[in-house]
Backbone bond lengths (Angstrom), bond angles and torsions (degrees), N, CA, C in turn:
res aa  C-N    CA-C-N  psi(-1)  N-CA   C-N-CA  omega(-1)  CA-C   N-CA-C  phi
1 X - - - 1.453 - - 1.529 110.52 -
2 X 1.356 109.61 -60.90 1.712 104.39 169.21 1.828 119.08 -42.66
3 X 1.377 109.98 -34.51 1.396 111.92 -179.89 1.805 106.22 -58.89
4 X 1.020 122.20 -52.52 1.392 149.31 167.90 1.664 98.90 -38.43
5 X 1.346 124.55 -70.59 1.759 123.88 -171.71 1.217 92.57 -75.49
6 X 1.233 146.36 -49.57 1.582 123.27 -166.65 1.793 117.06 -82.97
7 X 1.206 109.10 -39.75 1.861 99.47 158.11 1.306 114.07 -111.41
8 X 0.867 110.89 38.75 1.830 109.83 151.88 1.260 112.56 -139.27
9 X 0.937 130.58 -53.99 1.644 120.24 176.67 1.305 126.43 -81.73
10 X 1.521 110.90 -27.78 1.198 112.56 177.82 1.593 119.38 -66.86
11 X 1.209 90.29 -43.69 1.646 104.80 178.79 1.096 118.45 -90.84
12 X 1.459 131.79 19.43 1.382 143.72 -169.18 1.431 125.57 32.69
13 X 1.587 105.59 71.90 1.173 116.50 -175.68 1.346 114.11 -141.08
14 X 1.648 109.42 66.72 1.246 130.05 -157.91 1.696 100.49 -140.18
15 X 1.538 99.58 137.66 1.565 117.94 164.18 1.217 123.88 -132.01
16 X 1.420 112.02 105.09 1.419 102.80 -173.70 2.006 107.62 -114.27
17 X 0.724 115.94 88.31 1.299 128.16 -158.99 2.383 118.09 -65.74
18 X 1.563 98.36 54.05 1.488 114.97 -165.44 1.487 96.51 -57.22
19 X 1.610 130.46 -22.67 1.355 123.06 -170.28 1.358 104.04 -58.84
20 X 1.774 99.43 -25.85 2.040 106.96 -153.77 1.433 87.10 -90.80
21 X 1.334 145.73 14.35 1.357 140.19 165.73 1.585 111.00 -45.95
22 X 1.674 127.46 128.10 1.779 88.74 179.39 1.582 96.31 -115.86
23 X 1.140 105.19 43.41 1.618 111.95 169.95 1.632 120.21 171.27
24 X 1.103 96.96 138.91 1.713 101.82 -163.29 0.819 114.44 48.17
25 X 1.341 119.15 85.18 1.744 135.39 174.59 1.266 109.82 -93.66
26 X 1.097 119.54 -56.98 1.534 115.00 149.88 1.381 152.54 -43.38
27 X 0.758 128.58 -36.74 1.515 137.74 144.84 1.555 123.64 -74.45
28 X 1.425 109.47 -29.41 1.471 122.53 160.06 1.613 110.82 -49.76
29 X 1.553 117.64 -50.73 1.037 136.97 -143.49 2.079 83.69 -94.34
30 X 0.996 122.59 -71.18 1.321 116.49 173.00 1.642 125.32 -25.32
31 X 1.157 86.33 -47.67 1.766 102.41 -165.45 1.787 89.27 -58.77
32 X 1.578 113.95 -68.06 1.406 122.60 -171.25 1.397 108.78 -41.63
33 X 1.402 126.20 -65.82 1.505 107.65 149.74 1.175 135.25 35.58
34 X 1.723 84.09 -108.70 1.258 96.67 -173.87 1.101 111.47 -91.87
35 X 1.055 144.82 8.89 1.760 138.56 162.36 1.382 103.57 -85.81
36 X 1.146 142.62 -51.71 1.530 128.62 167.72 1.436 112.41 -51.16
37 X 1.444 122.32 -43.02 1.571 98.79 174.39 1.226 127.88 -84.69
38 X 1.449 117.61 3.68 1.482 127.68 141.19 1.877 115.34 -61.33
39 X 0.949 110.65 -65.14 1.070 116.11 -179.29 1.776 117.27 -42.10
40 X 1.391 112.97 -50.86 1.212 128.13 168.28 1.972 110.96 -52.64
41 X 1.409 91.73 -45.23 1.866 78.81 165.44 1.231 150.22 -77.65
42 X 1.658 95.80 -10.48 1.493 130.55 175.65 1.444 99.89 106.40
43 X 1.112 142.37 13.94 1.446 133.34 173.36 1.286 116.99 -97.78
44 X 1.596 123.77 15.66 1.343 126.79 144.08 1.590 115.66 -145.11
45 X 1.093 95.86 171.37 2.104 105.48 168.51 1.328 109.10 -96.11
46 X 1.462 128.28 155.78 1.335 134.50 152.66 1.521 114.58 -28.12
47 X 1.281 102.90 -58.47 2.130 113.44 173.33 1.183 101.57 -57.03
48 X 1.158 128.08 -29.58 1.712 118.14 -171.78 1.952 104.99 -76.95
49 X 1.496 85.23 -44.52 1.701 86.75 -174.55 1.101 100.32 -70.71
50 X 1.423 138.59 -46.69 1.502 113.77 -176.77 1.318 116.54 -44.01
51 X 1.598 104.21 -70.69 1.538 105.02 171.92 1.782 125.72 -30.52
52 X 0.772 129.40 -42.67 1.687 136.08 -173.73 1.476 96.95 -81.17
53 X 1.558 134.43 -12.13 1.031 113.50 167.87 2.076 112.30 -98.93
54 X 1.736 105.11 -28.40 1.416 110.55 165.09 1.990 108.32 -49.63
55 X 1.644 96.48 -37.92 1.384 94.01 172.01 1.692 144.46 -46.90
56 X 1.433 75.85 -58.38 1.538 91.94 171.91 1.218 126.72 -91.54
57 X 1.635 129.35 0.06 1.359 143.82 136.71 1.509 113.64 -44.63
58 X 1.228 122.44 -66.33 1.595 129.79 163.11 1.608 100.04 -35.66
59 X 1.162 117.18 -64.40 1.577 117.00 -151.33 2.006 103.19 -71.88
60 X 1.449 114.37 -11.19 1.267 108.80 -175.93 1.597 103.66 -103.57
61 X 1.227 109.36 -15.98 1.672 111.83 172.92 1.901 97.99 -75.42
62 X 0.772 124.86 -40.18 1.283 120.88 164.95 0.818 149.46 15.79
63 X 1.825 91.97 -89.47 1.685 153.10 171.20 1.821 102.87 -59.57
């Protein structure tokens, strides 16, 4: 995972492809958000943000 934040994100060498979402792109897209700029402050982990987005995937199939 550290290999991953120091040459890939750090150095901006990242693809995260939200267009290819094929459902709830929007709220998908919110959630990521704000869990990376949590994450970026230290108030989450990478595992956390995944999870909070498996989260709120569950919570929009739901609906």
């Amino acid at each position: 995972m550290e290999g991953a934040y120091k040459d890939g994100l750090l150095k901006g060498k990242f693809y995260l492809p939200m267009v290819a979402w094929p459902r709830h792109q929007e709220a998908l897209r919110n959630q990521f958000t704000i869990a990376v700029q949590d994450m970026v402050v230290g108030k989450m982990t990478p595992e956390q943000v995944a999870k909070s987005l498996d989260s709120k995937l569950q919570e929009m199939e739901k609906k």
